[in-house]
N, C-alpha and C positions, 0 to 999 in steps of 0.2 A: 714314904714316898722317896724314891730313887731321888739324890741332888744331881743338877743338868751340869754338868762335869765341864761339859766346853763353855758354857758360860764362868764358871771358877778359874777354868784356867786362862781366859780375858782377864777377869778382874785381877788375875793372879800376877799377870802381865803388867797390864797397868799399872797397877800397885808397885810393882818394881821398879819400872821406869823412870815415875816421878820425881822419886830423891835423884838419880844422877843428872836428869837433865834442868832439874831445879837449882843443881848445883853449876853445873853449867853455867846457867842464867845470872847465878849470884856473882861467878866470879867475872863474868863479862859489865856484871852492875860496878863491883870493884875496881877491875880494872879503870874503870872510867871515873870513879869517883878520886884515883891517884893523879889524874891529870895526861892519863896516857894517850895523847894525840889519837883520835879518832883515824881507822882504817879503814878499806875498802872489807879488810879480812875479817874484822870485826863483827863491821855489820853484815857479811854472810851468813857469820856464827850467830848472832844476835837472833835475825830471820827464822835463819835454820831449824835453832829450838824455839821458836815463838811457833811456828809451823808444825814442829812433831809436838808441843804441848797442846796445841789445837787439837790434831791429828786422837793425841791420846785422849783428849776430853770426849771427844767423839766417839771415839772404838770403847770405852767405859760406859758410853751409854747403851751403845749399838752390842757388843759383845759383852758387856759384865752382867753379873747376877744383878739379877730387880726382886728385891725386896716386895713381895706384893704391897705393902702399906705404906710402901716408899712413896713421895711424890716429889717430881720437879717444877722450881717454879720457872713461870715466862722467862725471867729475865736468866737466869740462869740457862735454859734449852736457847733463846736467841743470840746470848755472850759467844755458846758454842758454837752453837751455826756462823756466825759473824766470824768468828775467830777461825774455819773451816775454811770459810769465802776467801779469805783472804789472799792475792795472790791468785788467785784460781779463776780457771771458766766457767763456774756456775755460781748465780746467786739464787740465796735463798728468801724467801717471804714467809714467816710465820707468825698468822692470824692471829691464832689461837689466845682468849684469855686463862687467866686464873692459871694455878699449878694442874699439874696434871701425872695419872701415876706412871711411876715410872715403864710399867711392863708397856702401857701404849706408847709411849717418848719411844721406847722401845723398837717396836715395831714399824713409828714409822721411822726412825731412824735408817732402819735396815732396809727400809723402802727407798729411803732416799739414795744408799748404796746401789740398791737393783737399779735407778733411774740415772744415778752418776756414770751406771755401763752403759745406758742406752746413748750417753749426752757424752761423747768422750771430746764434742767438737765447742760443748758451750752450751750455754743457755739461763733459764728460770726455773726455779723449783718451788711451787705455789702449796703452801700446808692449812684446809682450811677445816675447820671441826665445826658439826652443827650438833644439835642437842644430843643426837644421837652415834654419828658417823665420822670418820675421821677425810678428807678427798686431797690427794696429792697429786699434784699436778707438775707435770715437767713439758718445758715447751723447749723447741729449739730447729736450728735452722736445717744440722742436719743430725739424725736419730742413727743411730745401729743399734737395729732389733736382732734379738736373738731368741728367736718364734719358741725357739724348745724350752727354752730358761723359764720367761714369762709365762706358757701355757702349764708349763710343771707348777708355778707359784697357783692358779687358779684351778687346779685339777690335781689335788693332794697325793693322790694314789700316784700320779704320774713319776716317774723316775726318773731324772735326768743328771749326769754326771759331772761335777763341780769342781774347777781348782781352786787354788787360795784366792785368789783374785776375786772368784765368786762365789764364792761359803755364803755371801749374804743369801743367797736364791734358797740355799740349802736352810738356814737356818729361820728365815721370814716365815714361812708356812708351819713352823712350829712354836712360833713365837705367836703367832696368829691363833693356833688352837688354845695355847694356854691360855688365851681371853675372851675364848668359845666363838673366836670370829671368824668370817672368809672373807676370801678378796674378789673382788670386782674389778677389771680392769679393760677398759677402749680405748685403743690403739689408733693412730694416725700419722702419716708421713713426719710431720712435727710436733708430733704432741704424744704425751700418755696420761689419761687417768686414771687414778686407780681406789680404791674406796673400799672400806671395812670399817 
């Protein structure tokens, strides 16, 4: 079996990242344990890497390799989500008990992506699982659909062409096969659900 490359080269990313901006982080914990009067500049820096460590918790789920026997537990996928929010126009709601593996954390992560373009004004991002189906829900006051993106996610064959911005579109519907699912998804002035 061919290894999924663009997911190696996320985790590969990742992986890099960590130690310099962990270091970052220490010398800002330093700086402050000397008695160095507190900044405005500081706490930018302080933010700054508290936000791209979120960021990268995030993109480690959403783009790294998933171990199929890997699992994430609750507290662990809502630390990140929380840590995501923060600062930001969208909160997140996740239902969901018990760990869960990683390839679906997975997938709907990369949902959550496709829904964070349609919410670029604000809103809720609702993750509920029932014994069988995963159903995400984004509500908000104002939506920007993007008909081609979205109908490309629920019509696989469909081709539709991607920037960086939105690789998540490109890559959900194959994250989606490899756990033999498809998507469902209805559409609304403020709302989208979407279900697999």
């Amino acid at each position: 079996m061919r290894p999924d490359i663009t997911a190696l080269v996320g985790s590969r990313i990742c992986h890099d990242l960590v130690s310099p901006l962990g270091a970052i982080g220490n010398g800002i914990e330093l700086l402050e344990l000397t008695g160095a009067a507190p900044s405005e500049e500081m706490s930018l820096i302080a933010e700054s890497v508290a936000n791209a460590n979120a960021r990268l918790r995030f993109f480690r789920v959403a783009y790294g390799s998933a171990d199929p026997a890997q699992r994430l537990s609750r507290s662990e996928i809502t630390a990140t989500l929380s840590a995501a929010a923060r600062g930001g126009r969208l909160s997140y709601f996740w239902t969901p008990e018990d760990d869960h593996s990683r390839g679906d954390v997975r997938a709907v992560f990369l949902l959550l992506q496709c829904l964070e373009t349609a919410m670029p004004y604000g809103g809720e991002i609702h993750v509920r699982r029932d014994a069988k189906n995963w159903e995400v829900t984004g509500e908000g006051d104002r939506m920007k659909i993007d008909e081609d993106l979205w109908t490309a996610l629920v019509t696989p064959r469909a081709r539709v062409s991607v920037d960086a911005a939105r690789v998540q579109f490109a890559l959900l519907p194959e994250a989606l096969a490899d756990l033999g699912r498809s998507l469902a998804v209805k559409i609304a002035p403020d709302r989208i659900v979407a279900r697999f």
